[in-house]
C-alpha positions in Angstrom: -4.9 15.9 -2.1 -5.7 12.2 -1.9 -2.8 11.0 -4.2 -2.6 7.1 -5.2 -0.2 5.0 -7.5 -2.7 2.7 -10.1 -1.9 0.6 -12.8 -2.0 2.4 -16.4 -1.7 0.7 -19.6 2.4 1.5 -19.7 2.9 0.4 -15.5 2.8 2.7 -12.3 0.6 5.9 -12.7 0.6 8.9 -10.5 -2.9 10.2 -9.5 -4.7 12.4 -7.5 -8.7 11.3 -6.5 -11.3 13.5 -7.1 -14.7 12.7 -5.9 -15.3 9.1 -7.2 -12.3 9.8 -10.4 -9.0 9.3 -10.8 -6.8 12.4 -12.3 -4.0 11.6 -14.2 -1.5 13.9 -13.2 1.4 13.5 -15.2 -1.5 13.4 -18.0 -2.9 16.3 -17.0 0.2 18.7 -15.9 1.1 17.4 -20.0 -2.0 18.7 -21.1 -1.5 22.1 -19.6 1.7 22.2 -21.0 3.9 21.4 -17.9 5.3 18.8 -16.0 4.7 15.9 -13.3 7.0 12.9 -12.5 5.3 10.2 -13.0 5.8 7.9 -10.1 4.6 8.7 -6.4 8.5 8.4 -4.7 9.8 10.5 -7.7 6.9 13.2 -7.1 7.8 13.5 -3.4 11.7 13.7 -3.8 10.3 16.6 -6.3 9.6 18.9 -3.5 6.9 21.8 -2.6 6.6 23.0 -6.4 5.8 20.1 -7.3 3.3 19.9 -4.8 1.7 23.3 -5.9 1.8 22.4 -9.3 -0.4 18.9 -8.6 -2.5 20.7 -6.0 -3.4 23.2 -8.9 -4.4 20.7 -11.0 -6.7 19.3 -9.1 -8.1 22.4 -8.3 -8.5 23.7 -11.9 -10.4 19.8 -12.6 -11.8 19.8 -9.6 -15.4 20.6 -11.4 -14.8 19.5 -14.8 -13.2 15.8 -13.7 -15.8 13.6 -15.2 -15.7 16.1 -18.8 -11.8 15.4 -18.6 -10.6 12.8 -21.7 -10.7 9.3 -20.8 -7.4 9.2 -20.5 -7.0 12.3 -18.2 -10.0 11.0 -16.0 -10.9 7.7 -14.7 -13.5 5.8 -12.5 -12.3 4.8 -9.3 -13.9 1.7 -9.2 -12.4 0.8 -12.5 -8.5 1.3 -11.5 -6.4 -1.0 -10.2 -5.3 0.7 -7.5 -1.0 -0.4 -5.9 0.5 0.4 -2.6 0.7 4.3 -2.9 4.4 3.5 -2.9 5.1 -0.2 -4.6 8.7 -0.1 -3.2 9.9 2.6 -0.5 13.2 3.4 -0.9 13.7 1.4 2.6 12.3 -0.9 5.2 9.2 0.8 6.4 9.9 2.3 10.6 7.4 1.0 12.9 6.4 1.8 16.3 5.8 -0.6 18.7 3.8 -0.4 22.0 2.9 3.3 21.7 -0.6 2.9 23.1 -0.6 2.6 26.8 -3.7 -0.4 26.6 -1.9 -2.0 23.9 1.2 -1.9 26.1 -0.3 -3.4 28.8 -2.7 -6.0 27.1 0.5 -6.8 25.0 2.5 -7.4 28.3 -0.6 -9.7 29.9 -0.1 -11.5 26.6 3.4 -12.3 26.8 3.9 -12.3 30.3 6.9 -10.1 30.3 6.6 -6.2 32.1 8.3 -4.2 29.6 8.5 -0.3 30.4 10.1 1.4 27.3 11.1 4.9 28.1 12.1 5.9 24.5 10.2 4.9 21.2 10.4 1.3 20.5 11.3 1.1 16.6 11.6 -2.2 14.1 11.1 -2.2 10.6 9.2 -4.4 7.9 10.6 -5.4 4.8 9.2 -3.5 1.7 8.7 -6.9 0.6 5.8 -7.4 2.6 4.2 -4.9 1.0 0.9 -4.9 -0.6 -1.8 -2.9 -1.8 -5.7 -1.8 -1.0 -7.6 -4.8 -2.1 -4.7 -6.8 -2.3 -4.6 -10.3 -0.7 -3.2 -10.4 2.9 -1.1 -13.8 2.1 -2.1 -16.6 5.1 0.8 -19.4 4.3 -0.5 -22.4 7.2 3.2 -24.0 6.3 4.8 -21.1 8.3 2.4 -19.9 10.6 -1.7 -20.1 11.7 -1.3 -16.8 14.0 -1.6 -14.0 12.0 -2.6 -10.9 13.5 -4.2 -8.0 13.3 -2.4 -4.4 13.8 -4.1 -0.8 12.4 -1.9 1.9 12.6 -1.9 5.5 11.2 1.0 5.9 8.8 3.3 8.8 8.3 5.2 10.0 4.7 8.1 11.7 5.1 8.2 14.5 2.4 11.6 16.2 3.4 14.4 14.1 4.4 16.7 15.1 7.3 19.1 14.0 9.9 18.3 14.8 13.8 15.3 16.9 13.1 13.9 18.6 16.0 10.6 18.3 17.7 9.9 21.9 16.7 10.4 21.2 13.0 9.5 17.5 12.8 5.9 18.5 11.1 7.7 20.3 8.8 9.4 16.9 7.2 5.7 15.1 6.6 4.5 14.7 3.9 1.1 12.9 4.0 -0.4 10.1 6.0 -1.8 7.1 5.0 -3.6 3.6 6.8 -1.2 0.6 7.6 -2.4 -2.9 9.0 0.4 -3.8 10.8 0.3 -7.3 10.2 2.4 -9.7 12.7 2.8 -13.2 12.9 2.6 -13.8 16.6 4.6 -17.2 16.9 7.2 -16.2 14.4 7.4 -12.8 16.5 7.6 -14.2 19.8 10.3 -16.9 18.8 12.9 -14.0 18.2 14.2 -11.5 19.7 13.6 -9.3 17.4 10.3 -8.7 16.1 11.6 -8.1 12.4 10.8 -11.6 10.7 7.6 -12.1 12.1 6.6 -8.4 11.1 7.9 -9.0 8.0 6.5 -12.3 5.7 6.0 -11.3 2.3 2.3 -10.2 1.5 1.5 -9.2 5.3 2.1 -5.5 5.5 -1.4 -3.5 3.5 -1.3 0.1 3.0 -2.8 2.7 1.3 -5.7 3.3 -0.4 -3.9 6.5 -0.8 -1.7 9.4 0.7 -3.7 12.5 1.9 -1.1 15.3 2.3 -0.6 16.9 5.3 -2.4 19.8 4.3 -5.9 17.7 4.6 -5.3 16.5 8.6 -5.6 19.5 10.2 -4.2 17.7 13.5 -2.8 14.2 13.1 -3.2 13.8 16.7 -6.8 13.7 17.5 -8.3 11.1 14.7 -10.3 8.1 15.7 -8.5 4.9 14.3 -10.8 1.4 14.2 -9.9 -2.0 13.1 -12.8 -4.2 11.6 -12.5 -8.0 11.1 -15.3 -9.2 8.5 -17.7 -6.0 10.1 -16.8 -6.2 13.7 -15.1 -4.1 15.2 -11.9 -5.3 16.8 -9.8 -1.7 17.7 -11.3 1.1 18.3 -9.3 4.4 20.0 -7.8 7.7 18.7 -4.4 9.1 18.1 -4.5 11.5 20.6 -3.8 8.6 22.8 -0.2 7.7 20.9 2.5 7.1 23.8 4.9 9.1 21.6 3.8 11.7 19.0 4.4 11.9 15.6 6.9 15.0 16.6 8.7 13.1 19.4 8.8 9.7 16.9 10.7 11.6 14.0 12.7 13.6 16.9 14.3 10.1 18.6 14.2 8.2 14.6 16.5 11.2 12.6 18.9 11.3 15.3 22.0 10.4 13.5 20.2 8.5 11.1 19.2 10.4 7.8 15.3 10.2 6.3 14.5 10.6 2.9 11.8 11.5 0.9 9.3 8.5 0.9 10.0 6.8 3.8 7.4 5.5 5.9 6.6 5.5 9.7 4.1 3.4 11.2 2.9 4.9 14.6 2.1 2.1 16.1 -1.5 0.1 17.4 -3.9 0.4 20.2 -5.3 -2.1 22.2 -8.0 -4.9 20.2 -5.0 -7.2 18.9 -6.3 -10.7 18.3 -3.2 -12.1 20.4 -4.5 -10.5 23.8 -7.8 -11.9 23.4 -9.6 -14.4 26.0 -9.1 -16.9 23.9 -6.6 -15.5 21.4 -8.3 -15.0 18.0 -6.2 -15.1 14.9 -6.7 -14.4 10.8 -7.8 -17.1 8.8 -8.3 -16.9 4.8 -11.8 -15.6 3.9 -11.4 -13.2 6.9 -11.6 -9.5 5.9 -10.0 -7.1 7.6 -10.6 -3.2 7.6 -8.4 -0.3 9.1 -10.6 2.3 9.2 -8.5 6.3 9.9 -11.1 9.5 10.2 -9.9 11.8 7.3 -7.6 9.5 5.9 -9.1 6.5 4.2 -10.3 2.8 4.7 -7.7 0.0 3.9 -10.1 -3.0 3.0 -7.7 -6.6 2.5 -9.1 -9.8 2.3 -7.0 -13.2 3.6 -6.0 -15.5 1.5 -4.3 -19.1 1.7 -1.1 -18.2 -0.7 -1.6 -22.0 -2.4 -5.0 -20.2 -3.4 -4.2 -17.1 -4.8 
């Protein structure tokens, strides 16, 4: 299922996208008689029936979508779609340096030799958080080095404390597209990454989640970023540092995820920072993280006294 959050005429909607519609599910489990929550966090803290239930709906619409009432069945192009989850309950867990190239270009960068033998973890506030087709806010009073990052992201569907490698896939979820981005002065001026990872408006994701059933191995999808058409990253996620099994393994360990959290895996080499010279976002700029069997997260930049 490709599930997204939109905006209905009474706030945050639940749906699931079928060919070029929107399916209300809440609307439609009602319609059959049974139940949906009717926010995305809330259906994923609802657990696998849940999950059957939606993934029968869609299945029983599947043909009949655009024949559904209009308030069942909507155009994609007409719905505003949100951040599949407006507000996670916490921070969202990030990656760093988990592509060898970005690792090293990343070092040339800083001139620094950093050799992390464990996963390298910050977070982003969930107030940087905005959705597909949502501005990417450029505010020239804080910062002119904004940066690009595309990064596979991961949904946590069961929570758990020090999960093992051999049941971590157990624990997802879904997996959605994350631009990752950082503002490289900020960054750089702490010791810790977290502020300039985390600047309101500077953290896209979405368009939806596709649940884990979809991705028949997370590990081997080709993952491109595109700045107004050219292509800036280009690799595949076969060529993560530290899996998606050995990420959840070393995060859980006496620290309890939840339902809804999100995990950003980290990006590859192609960051505007490393470049010869360095090239940065300006407003105009559109930027494009492009996942095979996930989705395209298309953001445009914008000067925040513009918006």
């Amino acid at each position: 299922m490709r599930l997204v959050t939109y905006e209905g005429s009474n706030g945050q909607r639940l749906g699931a996208v079928i060919d070029d519609r929107v399916l209300d599910l809440p609307g439609a489990a009602e319609a059959q008689g049974a139940s949906l929550p009717g926010t995305m966090l809330d259906f994923i803290a609802a657990g696998p029936d849940a999950w059957e239930r939606a993934r029968r709906l869609v299945s029983d619409n599947a043909g009949r979508i655009d024949r559904l009432p209009s308030g069942q069945s909507l155009p994609l192009s007409n719905v505003k779609l949100l951040a599949p989850i407006p507000r996670p309950p916490k921070n969202v867990f990030c990656l760093g340096l988990n592509y060898s190239a970005h690792l090293e270009e990343s070092n040339r960068a800083s001139n620094r030799d950093l050799a992390p033998t464990v996963p390298v973890f910050f977070t982003k506030a969930v107030t940087s958080i905005v959705g597909p087709h949502d501005p990417i806010l450029f505010d020239e009073a804080v910062s002119t080095k904004y940066d690009w990052e595309a990064e596979l992201g991961v949904v946590i569907g069961r929570g758990g404390r020090s999960i093992s490698r051999e049941r971590a896939m157990e624990h997802v979820f879904g997996y959605t597209c994350f631009n990752d981005v950082s503002v490289r002065d900020v960054q750089n001026l702490h010791v810790q990454w977290f502020r300039g990872k985390s600047l309101d408006g500077t953290c896209p994701f979405g368009p939806w989640i596709i649940t884990a059933d979809e991705v028949p191995d997370p590990h081997k999808l080709n993952i491109e970023c595109r700045v107004n058409g050219v292509v800036k990253q280009s690799s595949n996620t076969s060529l993560l540092i530290n899996d998606i099994p050995e990420c959840i393994y070393h995060l859980s360990n006496g620290l309890t995820l939840e339902p809804g959290d999100l995990i950003s895996t980290g990006t590859p080499s192609g960051i505007g920072n490393a470049r010869t010279p360095p090239e940065y976002l300006r407003p105009g700029d559109v930027v494009e993280v492009d996942v095979e069997g996930v989705g395209v997260l298309r953001n445009s930049v914008v000067d925040i006294n513009e918006r």
